[in-house]
N, C-alpha and C positions, 0 to 999 in steps of 0.2 A: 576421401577424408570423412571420417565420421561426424555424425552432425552431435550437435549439445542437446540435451535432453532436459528438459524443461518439466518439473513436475509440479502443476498446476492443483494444492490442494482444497476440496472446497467443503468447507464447514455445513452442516444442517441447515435447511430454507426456516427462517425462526419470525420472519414478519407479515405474515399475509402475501400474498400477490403483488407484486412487482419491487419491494423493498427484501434487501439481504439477500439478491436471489445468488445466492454463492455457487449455487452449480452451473447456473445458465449462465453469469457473469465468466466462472471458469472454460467451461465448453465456449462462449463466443472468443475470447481470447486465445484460448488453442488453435481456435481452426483462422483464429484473423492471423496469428504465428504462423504456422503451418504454410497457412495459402501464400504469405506475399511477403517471408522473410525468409532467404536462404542460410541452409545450414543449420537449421534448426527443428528440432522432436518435441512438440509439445504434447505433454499426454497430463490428461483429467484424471484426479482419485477422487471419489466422493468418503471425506474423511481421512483422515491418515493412512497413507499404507500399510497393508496387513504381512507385506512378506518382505522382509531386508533387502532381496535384489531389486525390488520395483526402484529405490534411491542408489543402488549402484550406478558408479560410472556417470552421476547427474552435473549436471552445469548451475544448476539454478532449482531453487523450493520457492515458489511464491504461495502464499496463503492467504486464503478470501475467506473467510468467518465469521463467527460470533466471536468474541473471546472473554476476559475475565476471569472468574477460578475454572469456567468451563473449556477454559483454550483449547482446541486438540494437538497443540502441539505441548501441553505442561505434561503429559505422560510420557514424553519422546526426547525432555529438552537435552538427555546424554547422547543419544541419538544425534540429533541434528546439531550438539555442539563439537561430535566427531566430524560432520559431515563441514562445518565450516570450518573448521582445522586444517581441512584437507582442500581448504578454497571453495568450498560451495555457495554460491553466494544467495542469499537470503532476501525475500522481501514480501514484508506485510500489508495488506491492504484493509484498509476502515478498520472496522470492530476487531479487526485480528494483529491491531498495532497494541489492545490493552491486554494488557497481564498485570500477574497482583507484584507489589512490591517484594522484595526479597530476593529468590532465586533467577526467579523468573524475569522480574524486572531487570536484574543486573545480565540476566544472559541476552536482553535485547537491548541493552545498553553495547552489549561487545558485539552482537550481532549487525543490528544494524543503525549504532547509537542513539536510537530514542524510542519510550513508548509514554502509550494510555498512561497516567498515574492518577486514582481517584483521587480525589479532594485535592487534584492539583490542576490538571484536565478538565477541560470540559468539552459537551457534546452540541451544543445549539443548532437549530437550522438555521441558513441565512444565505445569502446571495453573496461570494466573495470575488472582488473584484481583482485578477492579475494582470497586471500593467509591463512588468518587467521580470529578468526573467536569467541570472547567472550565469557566466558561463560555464557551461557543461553539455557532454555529451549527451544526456536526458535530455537538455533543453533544446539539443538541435529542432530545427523548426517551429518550434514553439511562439504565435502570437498574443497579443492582450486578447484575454478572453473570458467573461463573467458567468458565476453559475451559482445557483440555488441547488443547496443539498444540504448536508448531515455533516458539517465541515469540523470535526474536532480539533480544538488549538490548546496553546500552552501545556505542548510536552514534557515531556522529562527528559532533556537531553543530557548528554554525557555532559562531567562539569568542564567548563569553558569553552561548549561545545567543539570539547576537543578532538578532531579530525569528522566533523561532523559537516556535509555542506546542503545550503539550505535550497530548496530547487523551483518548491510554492511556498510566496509569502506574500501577505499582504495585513492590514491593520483592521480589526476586528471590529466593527461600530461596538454603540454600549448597550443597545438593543438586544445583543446576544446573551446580556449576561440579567435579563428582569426577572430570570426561575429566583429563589430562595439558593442558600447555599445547602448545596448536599456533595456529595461524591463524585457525580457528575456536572452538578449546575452551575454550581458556582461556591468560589473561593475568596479571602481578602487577598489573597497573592493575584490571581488573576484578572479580578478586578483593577488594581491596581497598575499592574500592567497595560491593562485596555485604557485606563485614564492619561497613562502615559505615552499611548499611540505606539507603542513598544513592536512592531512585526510581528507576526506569528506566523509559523513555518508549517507549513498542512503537507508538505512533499519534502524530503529532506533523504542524500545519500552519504555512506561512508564506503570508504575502501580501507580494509580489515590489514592488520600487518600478516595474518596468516593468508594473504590474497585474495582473497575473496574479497566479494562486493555486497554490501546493506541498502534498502530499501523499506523506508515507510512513506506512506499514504494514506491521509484520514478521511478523504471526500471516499466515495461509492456506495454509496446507501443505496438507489434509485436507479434499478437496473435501467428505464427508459433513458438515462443520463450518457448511454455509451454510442448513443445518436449522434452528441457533441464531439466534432471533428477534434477541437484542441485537447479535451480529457482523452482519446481513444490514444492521440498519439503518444501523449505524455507516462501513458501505461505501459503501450508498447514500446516505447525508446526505453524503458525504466526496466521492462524485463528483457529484454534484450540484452542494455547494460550490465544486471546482476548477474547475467550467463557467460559475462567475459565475453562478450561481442562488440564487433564495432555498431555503433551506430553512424547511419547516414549523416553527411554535415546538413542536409534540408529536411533530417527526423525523417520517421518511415509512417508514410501518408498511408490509409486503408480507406475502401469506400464506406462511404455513411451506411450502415444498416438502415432499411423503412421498419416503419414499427411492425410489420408482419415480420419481418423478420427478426427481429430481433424478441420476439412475441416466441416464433419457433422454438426458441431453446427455455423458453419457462417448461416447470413439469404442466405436464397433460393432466 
């Protein structure tokens, strides 16, 4: 049987040494695929792919980037909105869940129902506590477990989040939100929300009426962060998931990288 083919793409390193690291985060998750999940081809592009058959015959596009007007997928969105047409399931990580309002906005609204939307979105650091935890397949094995990073909340989900399901959520202190309002910082909509104790959904999947599977996730800032046992697995049950695979009912456990290792895959 042939295996699903996983194409792991990863946006330019854009933050110094150990944050954004989009290729090493890519490269450690292929080879965590690879090693201790059957039936699965995970392979690394630095950057979009340059030749049509690299995304032939694929299961799953995950993207780890920068994104914004510079997205690398806003040159390609005909591209991959053939490819989920055809069931390819889709999923964005951190920076590569924003794109600009319009075309692009609405294609990751069908893709994987929600993105980044400035001056609606915000980016804060903070420590976000998950306690519980929906059922779903993503969540198999999943326990309460708290973490500091780059957590963006108050997406733009499809309206009435419709076929939308939420996978990380938890309530955002109001500490997150004392930047000034801008594009990213902060909003009266999402303040308002935060006063309301209203959830915010940091992990959230859909399943596409054209078959296929959606995935966003707005924590991975902080490549040392894929040390955390509960984050490693909740990525890999999530691409798993997008590839039209079962996941394990106790989630698919991987060993803790040491920080030498996990050091390995930064560039030299």
């Amino acid at each position: 049987m042939a295996k699903a083919k996983i194409a792991l793409v990863a946006g330019k390193d854009s933050h110094g040494s150990g944050s954004h690291e989009h290729s090493a985060g890519c490269a450690l998750f292929a080879d965590l695929l690879n090693r201790h999940v059957d039936g699965v081809d995970a392979v690394v592009y630095k950057g979009w792919p340059q030749t049509p058959e690299a995304l032939e015959d694929i299961a799953a596009v995950v993207v780890y980037s920068d994104g914004g007007g510079g997205h690398p997928v806003i040159p390609h969105l005909e591209q991959l909105d053939k490819l989920a047409a055809q069931g390819v399931g889709i999923m964005m990580m951190h920076y590569a869940v924003e794109v600009p309002t319009g075309e692009a906005g609405q294609r990751f609204l069908d893709w994987i129902g929600g993105y980044f939307e400035t001056h609606w979105s915000v980016n804060p650091h903070w420590t976000a506590d998950f306690t519980e935890f929906p059922e779903h397949p993503i969540n198999n094995g999943m326990t309460p477990f708290s973490m500091e990073d780059e957590w963006y909340y108050h997406m733009r989900f499809r309206e009435s989040m419709e076929g939308v399901t939420p996978l990380l959520s938890t309530v955002p202190p109001e500490s997150t939100l004392t930047r000034p309002d801008g594009p990213h910082s902060g909003n009266p909509h999402v303040r308002k929300a935060v006063a309301n104790k209203e959830p915010q959904h940091l992990g959230w999947c859909v399943e596409r009426e054209d078959g296929g599977r959606g995935v966003g996730f707005t924590g991975g800032h902080y490549h040392d962060k894929w040390a955390v046992d509960q984050l490693r697995m909740f990525i890999i049950n999530a691409i798993v998931w997008t590839a039209g695979l079962e996941v394990p009912e106790g989630g698919i456990s991987t060993p803790k990288p040491t920080k030498e290792e996990l050091d390995s895959y930064l560039p030299k």
